[in-house]
N, CA and C atoms as a LAMMPS dump frame, in Angstrom:
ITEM: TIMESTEP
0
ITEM: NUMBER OF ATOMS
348
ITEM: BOX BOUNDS ff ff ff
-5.0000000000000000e+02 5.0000000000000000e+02
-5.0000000000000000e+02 5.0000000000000000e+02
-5.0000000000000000e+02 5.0000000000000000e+02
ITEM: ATOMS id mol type element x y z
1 1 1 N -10.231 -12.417 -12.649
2 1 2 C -10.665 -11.73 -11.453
3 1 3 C -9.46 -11.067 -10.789
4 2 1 N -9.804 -9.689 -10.255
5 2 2 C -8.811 -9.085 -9.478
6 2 3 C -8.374 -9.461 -8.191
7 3 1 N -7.187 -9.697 -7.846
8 3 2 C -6.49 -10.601 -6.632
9 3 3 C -6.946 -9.387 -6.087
10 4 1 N -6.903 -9.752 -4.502
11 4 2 C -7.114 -8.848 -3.125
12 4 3 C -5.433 -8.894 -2.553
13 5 1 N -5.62 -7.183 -2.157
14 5 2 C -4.367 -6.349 -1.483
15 5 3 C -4.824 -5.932 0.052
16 6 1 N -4.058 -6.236 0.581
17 6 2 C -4.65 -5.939 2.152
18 6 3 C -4.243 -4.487 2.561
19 7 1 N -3.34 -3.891 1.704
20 7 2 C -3.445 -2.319 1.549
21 7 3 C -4.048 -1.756 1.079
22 8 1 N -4.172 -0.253 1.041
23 8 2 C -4.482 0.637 -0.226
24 8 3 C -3.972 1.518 -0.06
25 9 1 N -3.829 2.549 -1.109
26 9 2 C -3.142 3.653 -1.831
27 9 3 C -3.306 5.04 0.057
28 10 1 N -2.096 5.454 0.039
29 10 2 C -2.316 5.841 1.173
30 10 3 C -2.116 5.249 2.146
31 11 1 N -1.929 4.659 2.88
32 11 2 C -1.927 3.831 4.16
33 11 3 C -0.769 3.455 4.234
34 12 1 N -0.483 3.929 5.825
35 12 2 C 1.273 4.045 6.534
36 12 3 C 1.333 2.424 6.652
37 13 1 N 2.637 2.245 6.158
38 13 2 C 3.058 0.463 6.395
39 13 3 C 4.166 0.495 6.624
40 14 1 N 4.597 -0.915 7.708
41 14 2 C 6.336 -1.013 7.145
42 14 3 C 6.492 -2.126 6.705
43 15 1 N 8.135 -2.078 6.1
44 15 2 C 8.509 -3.33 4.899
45 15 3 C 9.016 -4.215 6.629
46 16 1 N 8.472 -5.743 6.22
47 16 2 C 9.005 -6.517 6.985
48 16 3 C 9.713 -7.716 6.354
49 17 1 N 10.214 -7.217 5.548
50 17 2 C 11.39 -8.589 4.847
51 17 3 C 12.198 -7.587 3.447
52 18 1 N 13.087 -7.984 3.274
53 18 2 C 13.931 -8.03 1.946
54 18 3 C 15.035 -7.156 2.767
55 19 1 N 15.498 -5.981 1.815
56 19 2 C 16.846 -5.463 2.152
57 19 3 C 16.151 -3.799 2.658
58 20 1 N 15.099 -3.892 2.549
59 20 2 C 14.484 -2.431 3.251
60 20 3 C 13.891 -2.822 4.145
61 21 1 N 13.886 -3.796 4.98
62 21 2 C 13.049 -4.065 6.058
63 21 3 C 13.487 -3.046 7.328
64 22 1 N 12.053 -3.191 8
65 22 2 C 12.137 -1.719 8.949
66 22 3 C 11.501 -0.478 8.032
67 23 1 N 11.667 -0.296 6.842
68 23 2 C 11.555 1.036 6.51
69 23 3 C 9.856 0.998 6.697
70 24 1 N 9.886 2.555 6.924
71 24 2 C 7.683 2.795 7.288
72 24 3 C 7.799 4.056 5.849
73 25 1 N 6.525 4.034 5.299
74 25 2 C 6.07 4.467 4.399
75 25 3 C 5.263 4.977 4.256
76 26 1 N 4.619 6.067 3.038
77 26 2 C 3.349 5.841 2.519
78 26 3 C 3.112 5.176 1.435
79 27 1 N 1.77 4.408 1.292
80 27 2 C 1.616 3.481 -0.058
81 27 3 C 1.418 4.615 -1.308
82 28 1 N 2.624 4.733 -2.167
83 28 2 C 2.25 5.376 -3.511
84 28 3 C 1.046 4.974 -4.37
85 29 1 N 1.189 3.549 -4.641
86 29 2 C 0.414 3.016 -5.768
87 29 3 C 0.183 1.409 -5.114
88 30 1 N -0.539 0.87 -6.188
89 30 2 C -0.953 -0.815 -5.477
90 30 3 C -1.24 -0.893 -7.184
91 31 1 N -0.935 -2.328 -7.076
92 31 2 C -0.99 -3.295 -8.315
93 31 3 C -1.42 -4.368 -7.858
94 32 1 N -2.96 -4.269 -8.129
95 32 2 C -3.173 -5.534 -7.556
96 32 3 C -3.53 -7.222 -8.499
97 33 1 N -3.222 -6.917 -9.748
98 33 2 C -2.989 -7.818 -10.822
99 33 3 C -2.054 -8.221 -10.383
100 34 1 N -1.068 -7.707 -10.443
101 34 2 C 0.447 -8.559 -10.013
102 34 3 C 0.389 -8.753 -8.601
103 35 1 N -0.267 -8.148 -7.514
104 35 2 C 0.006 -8.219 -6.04
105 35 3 C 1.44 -7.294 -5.462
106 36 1 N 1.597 -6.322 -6.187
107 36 2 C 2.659 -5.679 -5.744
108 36 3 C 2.426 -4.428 -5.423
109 37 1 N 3.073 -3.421 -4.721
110 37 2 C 2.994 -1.957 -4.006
111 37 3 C 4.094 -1.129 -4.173
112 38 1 N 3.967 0.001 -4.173
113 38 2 C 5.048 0.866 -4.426
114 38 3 C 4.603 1.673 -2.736
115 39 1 N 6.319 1.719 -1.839
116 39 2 C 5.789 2.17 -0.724
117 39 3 C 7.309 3.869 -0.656
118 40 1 N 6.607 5.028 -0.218
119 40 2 C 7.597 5.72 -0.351
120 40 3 C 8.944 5.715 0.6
121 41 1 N 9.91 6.013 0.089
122 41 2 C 11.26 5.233 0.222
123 41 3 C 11.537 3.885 0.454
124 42 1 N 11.325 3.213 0.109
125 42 2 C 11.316 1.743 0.102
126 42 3 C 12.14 1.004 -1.298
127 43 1 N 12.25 0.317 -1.534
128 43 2 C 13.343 0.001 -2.614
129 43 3 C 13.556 0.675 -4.103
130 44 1 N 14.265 1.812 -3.712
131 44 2 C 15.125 2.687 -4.205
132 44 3 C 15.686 2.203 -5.465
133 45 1 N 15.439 2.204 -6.867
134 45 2 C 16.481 1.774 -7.771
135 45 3 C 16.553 2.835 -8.885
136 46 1 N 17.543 2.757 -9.675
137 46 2 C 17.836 3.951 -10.54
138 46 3 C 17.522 3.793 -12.076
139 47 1 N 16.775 4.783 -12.607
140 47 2 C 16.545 4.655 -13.871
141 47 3 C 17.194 5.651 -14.84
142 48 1 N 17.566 4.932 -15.672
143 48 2 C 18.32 5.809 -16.805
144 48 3 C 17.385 6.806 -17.908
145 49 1 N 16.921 7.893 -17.588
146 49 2 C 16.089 8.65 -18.408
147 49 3 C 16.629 9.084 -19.759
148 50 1 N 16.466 9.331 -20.784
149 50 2 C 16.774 9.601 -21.57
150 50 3 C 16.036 11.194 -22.223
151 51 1 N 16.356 12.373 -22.338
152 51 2 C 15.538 13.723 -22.642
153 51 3 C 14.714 13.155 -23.732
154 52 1 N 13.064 13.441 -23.476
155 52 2 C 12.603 13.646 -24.668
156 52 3 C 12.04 14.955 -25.212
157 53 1 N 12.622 15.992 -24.505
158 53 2 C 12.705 16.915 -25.647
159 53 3 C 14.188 17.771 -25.47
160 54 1 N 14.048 19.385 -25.848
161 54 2 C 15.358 19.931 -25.505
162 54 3 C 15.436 20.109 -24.386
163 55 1 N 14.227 20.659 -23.551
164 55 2 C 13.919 21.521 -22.668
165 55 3 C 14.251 20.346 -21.066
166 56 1 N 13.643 18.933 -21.479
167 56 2 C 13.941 17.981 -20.345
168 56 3 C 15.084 17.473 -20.436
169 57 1 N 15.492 17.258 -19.337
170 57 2 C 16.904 17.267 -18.493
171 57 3 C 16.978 15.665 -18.814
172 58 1 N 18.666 14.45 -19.416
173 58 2 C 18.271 13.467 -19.198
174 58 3 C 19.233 13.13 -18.025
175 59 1 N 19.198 12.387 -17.678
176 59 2 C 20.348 11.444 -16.711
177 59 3 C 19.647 10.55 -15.68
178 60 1 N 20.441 9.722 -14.5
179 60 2 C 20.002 9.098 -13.752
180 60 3 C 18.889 9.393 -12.469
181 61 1 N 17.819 9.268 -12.584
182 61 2 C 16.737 9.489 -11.615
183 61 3 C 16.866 8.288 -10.872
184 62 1 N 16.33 8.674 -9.367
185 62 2 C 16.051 7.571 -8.347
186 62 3 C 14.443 7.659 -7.992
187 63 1 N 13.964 6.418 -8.148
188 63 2 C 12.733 6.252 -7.901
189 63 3 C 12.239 4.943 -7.286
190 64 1 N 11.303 4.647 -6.557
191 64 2 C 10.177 3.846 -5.748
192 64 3 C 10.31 2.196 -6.907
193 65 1 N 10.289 1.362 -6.469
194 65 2 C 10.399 0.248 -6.839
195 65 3 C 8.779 -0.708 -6.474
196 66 1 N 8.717 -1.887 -7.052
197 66 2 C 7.583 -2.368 -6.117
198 66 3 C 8.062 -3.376 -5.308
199 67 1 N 7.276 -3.901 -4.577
200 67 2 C 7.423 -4.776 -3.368
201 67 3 C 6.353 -5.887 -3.331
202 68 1 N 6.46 -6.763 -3.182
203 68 2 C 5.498 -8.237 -3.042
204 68 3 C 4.413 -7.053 -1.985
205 69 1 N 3.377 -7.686 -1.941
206 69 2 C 2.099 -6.976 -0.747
207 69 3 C 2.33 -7.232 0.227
208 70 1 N 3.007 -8.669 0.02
209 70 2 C 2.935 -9.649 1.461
210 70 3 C 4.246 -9.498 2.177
211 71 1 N 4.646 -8.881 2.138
212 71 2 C 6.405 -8.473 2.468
213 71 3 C 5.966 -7.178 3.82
214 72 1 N 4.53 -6.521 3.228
215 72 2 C 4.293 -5.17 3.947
216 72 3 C 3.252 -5.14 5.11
217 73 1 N 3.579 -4.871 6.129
218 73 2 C 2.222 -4.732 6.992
219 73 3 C 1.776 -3.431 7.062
220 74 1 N 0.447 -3.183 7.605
221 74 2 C -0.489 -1.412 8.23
222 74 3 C 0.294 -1.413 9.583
223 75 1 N 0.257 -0.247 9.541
224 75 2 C 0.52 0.397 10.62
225 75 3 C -1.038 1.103 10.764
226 76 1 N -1.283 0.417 12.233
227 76 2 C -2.558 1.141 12.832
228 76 3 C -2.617 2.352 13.086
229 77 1 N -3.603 3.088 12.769
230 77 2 C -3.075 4.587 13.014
231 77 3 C -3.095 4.926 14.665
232 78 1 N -4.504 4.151 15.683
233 78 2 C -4.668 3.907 16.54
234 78 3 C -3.536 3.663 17.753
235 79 1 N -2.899 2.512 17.207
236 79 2 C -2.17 1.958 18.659
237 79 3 C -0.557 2.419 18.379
238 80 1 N -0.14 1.901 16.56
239 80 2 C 1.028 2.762 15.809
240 80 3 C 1.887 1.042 15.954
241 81 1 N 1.059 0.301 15.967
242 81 2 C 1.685 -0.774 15.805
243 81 3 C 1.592 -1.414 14.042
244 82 1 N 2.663 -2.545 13.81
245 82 2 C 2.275 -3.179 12.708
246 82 3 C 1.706 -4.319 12.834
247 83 1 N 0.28 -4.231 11.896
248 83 2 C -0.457 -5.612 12.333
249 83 3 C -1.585 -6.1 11.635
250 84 1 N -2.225 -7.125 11.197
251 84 2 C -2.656 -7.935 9.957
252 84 3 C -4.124 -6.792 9.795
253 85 1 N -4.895 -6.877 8.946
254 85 2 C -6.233 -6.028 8.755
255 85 3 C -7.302 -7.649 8.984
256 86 1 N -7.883 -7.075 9.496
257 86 2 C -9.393 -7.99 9.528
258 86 3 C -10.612 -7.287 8.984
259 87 1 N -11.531 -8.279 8.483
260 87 2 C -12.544 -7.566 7.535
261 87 3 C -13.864 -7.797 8.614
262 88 1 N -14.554 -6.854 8.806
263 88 2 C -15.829 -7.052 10.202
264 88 3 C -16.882 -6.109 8.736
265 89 1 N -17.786 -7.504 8.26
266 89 2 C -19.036 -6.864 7.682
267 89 3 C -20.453 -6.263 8.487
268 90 1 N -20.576 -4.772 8.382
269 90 2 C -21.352 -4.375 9.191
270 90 3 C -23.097 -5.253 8.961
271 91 1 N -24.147 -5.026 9.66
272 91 2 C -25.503 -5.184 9.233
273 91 3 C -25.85 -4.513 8.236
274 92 1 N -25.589 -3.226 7.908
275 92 2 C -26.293 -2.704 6.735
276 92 3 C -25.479 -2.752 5.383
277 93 1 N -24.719 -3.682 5.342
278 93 2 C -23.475 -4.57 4.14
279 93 3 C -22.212 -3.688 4.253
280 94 1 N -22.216 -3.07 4.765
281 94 2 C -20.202 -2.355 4.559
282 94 3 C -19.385 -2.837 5.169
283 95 1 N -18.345 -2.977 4.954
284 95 2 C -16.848 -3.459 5.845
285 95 3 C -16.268 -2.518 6.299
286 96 1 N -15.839 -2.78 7.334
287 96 2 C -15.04 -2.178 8.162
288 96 3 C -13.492 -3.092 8.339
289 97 1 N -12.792 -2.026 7.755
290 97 2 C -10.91 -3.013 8.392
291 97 3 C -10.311 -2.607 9.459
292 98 1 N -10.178 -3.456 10.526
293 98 2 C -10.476 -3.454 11.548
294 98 3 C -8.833 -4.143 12.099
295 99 1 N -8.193 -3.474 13.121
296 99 2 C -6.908 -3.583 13.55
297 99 3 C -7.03 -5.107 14.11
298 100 1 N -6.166 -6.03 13.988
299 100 2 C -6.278 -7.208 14.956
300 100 3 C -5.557 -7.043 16.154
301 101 1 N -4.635 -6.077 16.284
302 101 2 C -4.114 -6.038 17.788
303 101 3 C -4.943 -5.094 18.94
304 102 1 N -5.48 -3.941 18.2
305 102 2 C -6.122 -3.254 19.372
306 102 3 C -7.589 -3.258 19.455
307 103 1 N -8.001 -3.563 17.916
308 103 2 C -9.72 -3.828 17.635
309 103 3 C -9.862 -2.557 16.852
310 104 1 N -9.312 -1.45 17.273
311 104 2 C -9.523 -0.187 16.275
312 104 3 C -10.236 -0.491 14.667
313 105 1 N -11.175 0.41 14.271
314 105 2 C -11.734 0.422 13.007
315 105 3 C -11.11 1.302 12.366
316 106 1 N -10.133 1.357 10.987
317 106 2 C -9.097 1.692 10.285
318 106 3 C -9.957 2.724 9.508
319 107 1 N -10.522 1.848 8.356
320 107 2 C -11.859 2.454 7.404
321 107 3 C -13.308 1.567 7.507
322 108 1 N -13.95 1.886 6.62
323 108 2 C -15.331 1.59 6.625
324 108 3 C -15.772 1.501 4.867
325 109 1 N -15.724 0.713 4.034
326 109 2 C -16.207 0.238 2.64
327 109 3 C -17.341 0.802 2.297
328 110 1 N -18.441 1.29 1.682
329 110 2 C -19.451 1.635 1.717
330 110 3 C -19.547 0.113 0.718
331 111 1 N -21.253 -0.367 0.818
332 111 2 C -21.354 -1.527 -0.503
333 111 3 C -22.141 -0.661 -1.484
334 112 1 N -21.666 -1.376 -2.573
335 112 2 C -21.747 -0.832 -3.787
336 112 3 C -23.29 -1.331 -4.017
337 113 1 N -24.312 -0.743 -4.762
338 113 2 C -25.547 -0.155 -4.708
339 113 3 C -25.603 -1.209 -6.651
340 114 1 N -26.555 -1.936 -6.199
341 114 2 C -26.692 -2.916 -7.678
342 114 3 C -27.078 -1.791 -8.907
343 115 1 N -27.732 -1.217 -8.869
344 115 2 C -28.504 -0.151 -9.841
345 115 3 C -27.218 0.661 -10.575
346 116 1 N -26.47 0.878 -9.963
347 116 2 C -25.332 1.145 -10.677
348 116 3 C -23.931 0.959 -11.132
């Protein structure tokens, strides 16, 4: 079964622990098998490319690293604070993630429809 990410792809966060803490982002990617995130500029490390053809260039590129999930909080778009997501299931089955500091509704889940 697929672990749960309290992010998703898109959504402004900042790092609150390691050696990028403080930094605010956008979420590139989410891995949520492993529980990890790629957030933009956020831990920076360098990869050694190698050309695979004539035409591509090789040498050292800098690129996006991942990050534990739990290292990262949302930034509400609402209040612009960082702060945990809460899940509020509507009556007609959708979720809504829902700010815990100001109450703000972030997104809204649609539920998925059995027939398909």
């Amino acid at each position: 079964m697929a672990n749960k990410i309290h992010v998703k792809k898109d959504d402004q966060v900042v790092v609150i622990s390691g050696k990028d803490k403080g930094t605010t982002g956008k979420v590139l990617k989410t891995e949520p098998s492993t529980g990890r995130v790629y957030v933009e500029g956020a831990n920076m490390v360098k990869k050694h490319q190698k050309a695979r053809s004539q035409t591509d260039p090789s040498g050292i590129i800098e690129r996006e690293g991942s990050i534990d999930a739990s290292n990262v909080k949302l930034v509400c778009p609402k209040c612009g604070k960082a702060t945990r997501v809460a899940m509020k299931v509507n009556e007609d089955g959708s979720k809504d993630r829902v700010c815990k500091k100001c109450g703000a509704v972030i997104d809204t889940v649609k539920k998925a429809s059995k027939g398909e």
